[in-house]
N, C-alpha and C positions, 0 to 999 in steps of 0.2 A: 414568660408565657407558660401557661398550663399545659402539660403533656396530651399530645392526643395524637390517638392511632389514626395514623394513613395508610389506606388500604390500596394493597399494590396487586396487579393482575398483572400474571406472566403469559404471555402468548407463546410456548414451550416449556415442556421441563424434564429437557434433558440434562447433559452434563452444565451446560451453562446456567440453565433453570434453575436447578438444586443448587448448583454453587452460589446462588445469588441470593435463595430463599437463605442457605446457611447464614451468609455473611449477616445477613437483616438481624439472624437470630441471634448470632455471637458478639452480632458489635451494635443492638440495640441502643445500651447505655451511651454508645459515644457519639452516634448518631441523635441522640435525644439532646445528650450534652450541646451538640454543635445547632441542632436546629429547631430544639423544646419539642420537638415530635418522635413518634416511634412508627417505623414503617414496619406494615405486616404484609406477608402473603395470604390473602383472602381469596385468590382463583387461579388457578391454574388452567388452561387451553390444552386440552392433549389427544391422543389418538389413541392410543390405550392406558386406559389409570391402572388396571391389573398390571401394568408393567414392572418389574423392579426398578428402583433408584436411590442412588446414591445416598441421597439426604431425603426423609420421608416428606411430603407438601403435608400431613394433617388431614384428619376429616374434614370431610366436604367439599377441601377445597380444588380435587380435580374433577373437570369437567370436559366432556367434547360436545357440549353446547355452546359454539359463539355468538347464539343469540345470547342467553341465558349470562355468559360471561360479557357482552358489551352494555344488557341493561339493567346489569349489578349497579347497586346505588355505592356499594361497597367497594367499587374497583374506583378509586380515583386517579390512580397513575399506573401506566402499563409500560410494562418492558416487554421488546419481541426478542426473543432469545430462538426465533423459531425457524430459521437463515427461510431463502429461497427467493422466488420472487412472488409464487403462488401455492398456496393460499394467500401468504403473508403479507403481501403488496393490498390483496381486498381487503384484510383483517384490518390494518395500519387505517387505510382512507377511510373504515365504517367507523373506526374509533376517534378519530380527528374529526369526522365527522358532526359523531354524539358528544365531542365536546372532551374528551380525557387526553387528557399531554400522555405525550408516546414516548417511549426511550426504546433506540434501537440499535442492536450489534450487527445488522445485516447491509454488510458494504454494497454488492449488488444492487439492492433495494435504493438504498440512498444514490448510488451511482447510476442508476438508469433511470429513475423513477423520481429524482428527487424534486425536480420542480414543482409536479405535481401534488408531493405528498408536504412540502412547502406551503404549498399555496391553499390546500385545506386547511393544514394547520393555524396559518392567519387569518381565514376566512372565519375559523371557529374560535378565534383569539386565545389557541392552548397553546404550548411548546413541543416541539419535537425536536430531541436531542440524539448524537447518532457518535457520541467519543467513540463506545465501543467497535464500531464498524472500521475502525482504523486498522490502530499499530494495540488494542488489549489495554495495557496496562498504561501506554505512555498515552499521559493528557495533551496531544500535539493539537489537537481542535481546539478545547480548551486555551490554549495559548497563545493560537490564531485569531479565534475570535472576541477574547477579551483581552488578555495581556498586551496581543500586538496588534490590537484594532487599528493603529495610526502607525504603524511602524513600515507601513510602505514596502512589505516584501514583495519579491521581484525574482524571489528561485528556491524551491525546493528539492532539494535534493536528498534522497535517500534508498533505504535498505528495508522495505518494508512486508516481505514476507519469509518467515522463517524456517518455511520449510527447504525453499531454494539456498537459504545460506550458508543452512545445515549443508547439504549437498554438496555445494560448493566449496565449503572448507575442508567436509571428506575427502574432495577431491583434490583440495589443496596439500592434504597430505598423504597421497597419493592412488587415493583410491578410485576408479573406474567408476564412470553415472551409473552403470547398472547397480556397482556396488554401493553407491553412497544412496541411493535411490530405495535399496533394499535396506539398509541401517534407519533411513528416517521413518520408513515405513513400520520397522521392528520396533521402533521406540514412540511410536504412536503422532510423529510431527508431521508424516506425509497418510492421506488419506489409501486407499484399496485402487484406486481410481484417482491419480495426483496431476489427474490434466488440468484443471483450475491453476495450481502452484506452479508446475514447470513448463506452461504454457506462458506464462506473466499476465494472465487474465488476472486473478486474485488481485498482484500488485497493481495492475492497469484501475481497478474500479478503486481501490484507495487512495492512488497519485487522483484520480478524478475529480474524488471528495474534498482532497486536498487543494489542490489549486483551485477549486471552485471557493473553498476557505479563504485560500491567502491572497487571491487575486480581485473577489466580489464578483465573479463574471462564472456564468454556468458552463463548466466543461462533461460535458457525454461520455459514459464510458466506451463509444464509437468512436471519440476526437484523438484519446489515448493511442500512438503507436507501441504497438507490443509485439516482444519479439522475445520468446523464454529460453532455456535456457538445453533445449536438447540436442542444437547442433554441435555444441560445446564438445571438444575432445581434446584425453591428454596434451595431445599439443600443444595447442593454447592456454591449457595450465600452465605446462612446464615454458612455454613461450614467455609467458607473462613475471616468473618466477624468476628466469635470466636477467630481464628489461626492468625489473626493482618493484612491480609490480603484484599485486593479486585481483580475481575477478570475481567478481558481483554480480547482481542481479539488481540493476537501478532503478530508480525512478526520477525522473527529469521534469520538473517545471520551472518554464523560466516565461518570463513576462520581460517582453522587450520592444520597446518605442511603441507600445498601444497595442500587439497583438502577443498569442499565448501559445506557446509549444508545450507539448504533455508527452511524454515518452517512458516506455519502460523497456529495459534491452539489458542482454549481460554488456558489463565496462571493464577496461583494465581501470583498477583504482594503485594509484601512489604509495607505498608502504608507508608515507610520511602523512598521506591525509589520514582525516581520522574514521572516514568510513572502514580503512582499511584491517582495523582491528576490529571491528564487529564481529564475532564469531559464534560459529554454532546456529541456535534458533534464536536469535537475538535481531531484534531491527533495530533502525536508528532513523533519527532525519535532522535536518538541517538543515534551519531557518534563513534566510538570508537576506536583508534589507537595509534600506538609507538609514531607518534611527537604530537597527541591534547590529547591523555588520552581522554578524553570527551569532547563534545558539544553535547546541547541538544537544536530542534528546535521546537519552537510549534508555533501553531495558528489553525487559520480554515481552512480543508483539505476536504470541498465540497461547492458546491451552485455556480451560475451564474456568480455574480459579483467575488467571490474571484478565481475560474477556470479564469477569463477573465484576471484578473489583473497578471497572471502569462502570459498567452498567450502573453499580448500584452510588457511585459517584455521580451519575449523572441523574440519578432518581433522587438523590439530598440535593443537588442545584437546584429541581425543578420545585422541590421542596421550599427551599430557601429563598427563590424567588418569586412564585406563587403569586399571583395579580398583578407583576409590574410589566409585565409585558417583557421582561429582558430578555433577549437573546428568543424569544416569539417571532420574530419576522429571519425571513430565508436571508442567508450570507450575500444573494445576489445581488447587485444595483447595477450596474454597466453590462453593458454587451461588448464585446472586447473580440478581435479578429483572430483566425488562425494563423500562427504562423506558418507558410508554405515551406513543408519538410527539407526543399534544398536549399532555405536560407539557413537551418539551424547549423548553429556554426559548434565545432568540438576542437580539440585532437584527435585523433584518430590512431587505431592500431591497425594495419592488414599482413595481415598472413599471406605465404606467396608459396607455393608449391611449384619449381621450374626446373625444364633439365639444367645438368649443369654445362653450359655452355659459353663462350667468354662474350661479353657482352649485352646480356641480360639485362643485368641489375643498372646495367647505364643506361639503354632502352626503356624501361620501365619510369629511371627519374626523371628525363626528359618528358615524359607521356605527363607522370604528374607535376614537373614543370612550366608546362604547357596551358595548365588548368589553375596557375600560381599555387599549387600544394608546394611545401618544401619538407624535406625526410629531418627531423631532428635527432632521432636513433635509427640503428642498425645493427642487427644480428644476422648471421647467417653459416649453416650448418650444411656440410655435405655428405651425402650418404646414397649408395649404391647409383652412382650416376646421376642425381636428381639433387637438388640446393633447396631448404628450407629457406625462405627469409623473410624475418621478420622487422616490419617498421612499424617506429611510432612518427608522423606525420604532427608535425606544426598544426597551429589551430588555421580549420578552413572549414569553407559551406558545404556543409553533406551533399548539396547539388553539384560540386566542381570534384569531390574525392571521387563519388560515385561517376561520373563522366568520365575521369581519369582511369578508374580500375576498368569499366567497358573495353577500354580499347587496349588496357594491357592483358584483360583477356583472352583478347580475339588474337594475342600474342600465340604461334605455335608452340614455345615454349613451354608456354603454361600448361600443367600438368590438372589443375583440378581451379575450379570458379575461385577470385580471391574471397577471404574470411577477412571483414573488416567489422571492428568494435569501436563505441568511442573510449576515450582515454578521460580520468578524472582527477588530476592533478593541481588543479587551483584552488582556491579558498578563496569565501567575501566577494565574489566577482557578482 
C-alpha cells in the first residue's frame, strides 16, 4: 500500500497534546511500517496558541475555531487530549456527529457520558476508542475487548490510580498523608487540588469503563461505590503491616449470578498477592475469568508521555481498521442488575478502639457471631487504659458485618465508630 498522510486533529495541546504530536513525529517510520500510512498533526483545538509548549504543533495548525477545526477536510481522526466534561463532551458528539472517529483519554467523559457518545458514534458508523482514559500506558481495554472478547470475565480487580499509590506506599514507609500528599504533589503525580485522586472519584469512573468492558452491561460512574482514601491513619498502616498485610486503594468488579458490584475503597491486600507489590505511581489490574483464570497487567497508569503513547496506539488501530466496522459498536449488549451492596461478600478488616476492660473482645465475638461473621485473626495492643484491636474477619455479606459492628458500637466501651476495610487475599475466584 502506497504511503499516505492521515491527518489527525487534536482537541488540546497541552502536555498530552504535544507529547502525542511528538510521538507521530519521532516514530512516523514505524507507524508507516506497520500500517503503509503516516499520521500528521494538521489541527490543533486550543485556547491560547500564544501559549508556550513543550513540543511546537507547526504553522497553522493551532486554532480556537472549532468550527473551523471540525469542517477541516483535513482532520480525519481526532484525538481529545482536552480532559473535562465541557466543552469536550459537545466537541466529541459534533465530531461523531460529522462523521470523524474520535480517540479519547477523558475517563470522566467515557464514564458518565459513554452511552451517549456510543451511540453517535454508530449512528455515524465511525469508531471511538477511549484505551487512554484508563490505566495510560497499559492496553487493559485493548485486551478486554479483543483478546478476551469470549473469555467470560467475571472480576476485576485492581490498582488503578497512581497518585493514591504513591501516597500509600509513602505511607507505607512511614510517612504521614499530610506528608506523603505533599511529596506527590512536589514530584508533579498529585494535582494543587488532589480531590479527584484521594477522593477515589478518578479510580471510580475507570473501574466504570472497566466493567462496562468486561461485563458488556453499562455501569455509571453513579453505580460505582467510592470511598478514598482520607480517612486512612497511621494506624491502620501499621495495623495492616503487623497482620502480613499492606493497603491500597482498590477497585472492585465482580459479575456474580447475573448482577454487577463496582467498588472502589482502600483494602488490606496480602503481601503474597500480587497487587501487593505495585509501588509508587504504578497501577495494575487483574483479569479474571472461566477461559484465562488470571492475567495481570502492570506498568505506569499516568504522566504525559505514557497517556500519549496509548492515545497514539489507539489512532494506528483506527488506522488499521478503517471500514470494517471493528470494534465500531459500543461494548454494551445486556442490561445486567445491581448487586445490593449487603450481599457483596469479602474478608473484612475492622479496627476497634475499647477501653481496656475484661470482657470486651468476647462481647464483641459473640455480636459478630450472631450475624455468622467469624474472627480468622487477631491483634491486639494496650496503651494508657484503652485496647487497640484489630480483626481480619472470615469472608461474609457486607450486610451481616456491617449489622454486626452497629451494635458493637452502641457498645459503651467503644472509644471511637469501628474502621472496617475489605481484605484481598484470594486469587482466580
Amino acid at each position: 500500500m502506497a504511503s499516505v498522510d492521515v491527518g489527525i486533529g487534536l482537541l488540546g495541546y497541552g502536555t498530552v497534546g504535544s507529547s502525542v504530536n511528538r510521538m507521530l513525529v519521532e516514530s512516523a517510520d514505524e507507524i508507516e511500517r506497520a500500517t503503509g500510512h503516516r499520521l500528521r498533526v494538521v489541527r490543533a483545538l486550543v485556547r491560547d496558541p500564544a501559549k508556550e509548549r513543550p513540543f511546537p504543533a507547526g504553522d497553522g495548525v493551532l486554532t480556537t475555531d472549532f468550527e473551523t477545526f471540525r469542517d477541516d477536510p483535513e482532520v480525519q481522526i481526532v484525538a481529545e487530549v482536552m480532559g473535562g466534561l465541557s466543552p469536550a463532551g459537545d466537541y466529541v458528539r459534533a465530531l461523531l456527529g460529522a462523521g470523524k472517529p474520535v480517540v479519547s483519554a477523558n475517563k470522566q467523559l467515557i464514564a458518565r457520558d459513554g452511552a451517549e457518545l456510543f451511540a453517535a458514534a454508530s449512528a455515524a458508523g465511525v469508531q471511538l476508542r477511549f484505551e487512554a482514559s484508563v490505566c495510560a500506558a497499559i492496553p487493559v481495554v485493548k485486551v478486554l475487548r479483543e483478546s478476551l472478547v469470549v473469555s467470560n470475565v467475571h472480576r476485576v480487580l485492581g490498582i488503578v490510580n497512581g497518585t493514591t499509590n504513591f501516597m500509600l506506599s509513602s505511607m507505607e514507609r512511614g510517612g504521614s498523608y499530610a506528608d506523603a500528599l505533599a511529596e506527590a504533589q512536589a514530584l508533579g503525580y498529585a494535582e494543587a487540588d488532589p480531590t479527584d485522586d484521594v477522593s477515589g472519584a478518578d479510580a471510580a469512573a475507570k473501574m466504570a469503563i472497566l466493567a462496562t468492558v468486561a461485563f458488556g452491561s453499562r455501569v455509571r460512574f453513579e453505580d460505582v461505590e467510592c470511598r478514598g482514601i482520607e480517612e486512612l491513619e497511621p494506624v491502620h498502616v501499621n495495623a495492616a503491616a503487623q497482620l502480613g498485610m499492606v493497603i491500597k486503594l482498590v477497585g472492585i468488579a465482580t459479575l456474580l449470578d447475573g448482577a454487577v458490584d463496582v467498588r472502589v475503597q482502600p483494602a488490606l491486600v496480602e503481601r503474597s498477592h500480587p497487587l501487593a507489590a505495585v509501588d509508587g505511581a504504578f497501577n495494575a489490574v487483574m483479569l479474571q475469568g472461566d477461559a484465562i483464570r488470571e492475567i495481570t497487567l502492570e506498568g505506569p497508569g499516568a504522566g504525559g508521555v505514557e497517556t500519549a503513547s496509548a492515545v497514539v496506539a489507539d489512532l494506528v488501530s483506527v488506522v488499521g481498521t478503517a471500514g470494517t466496522g471493528f470494534l465500531q459498536n459500543d461494548a454494551c449488549w445486556r442490561e445486567l442488575a445491581r448487586l445490593p451492596s449487603s450481599e457483596w461478600r469479602s474478608p473484612f478488616y475492622v479496627h476497634l478502639e475499647v477501653s481496656d476492660r475484661p470482657g470486651v473482645l468476647a462481647h464483641a465475638a459473640s455480636r459478630l457471631a450472631a450475624h455468622d461473621v467469624s474472627i480468622a485473626q487477631l491483634v491486639q495492643r494496650l496503651e494508657d487504659g484503652a485496647a487497640a484491636i484489630e480483626l481480619v474477619l472470615h469472608r461474609a455479606p457486607f450486610g451481616e458485618v456491617s449489622a454486626a459492628l452497629r451494635e458493637i458500637a452502641a457498645f459503651p466501651e467503644v472509644l471511637r465508630p469501628p474502621f472496617v476495610l475489605p481484605v484481598i487475599a484470594e486469587r482466580g475466584l
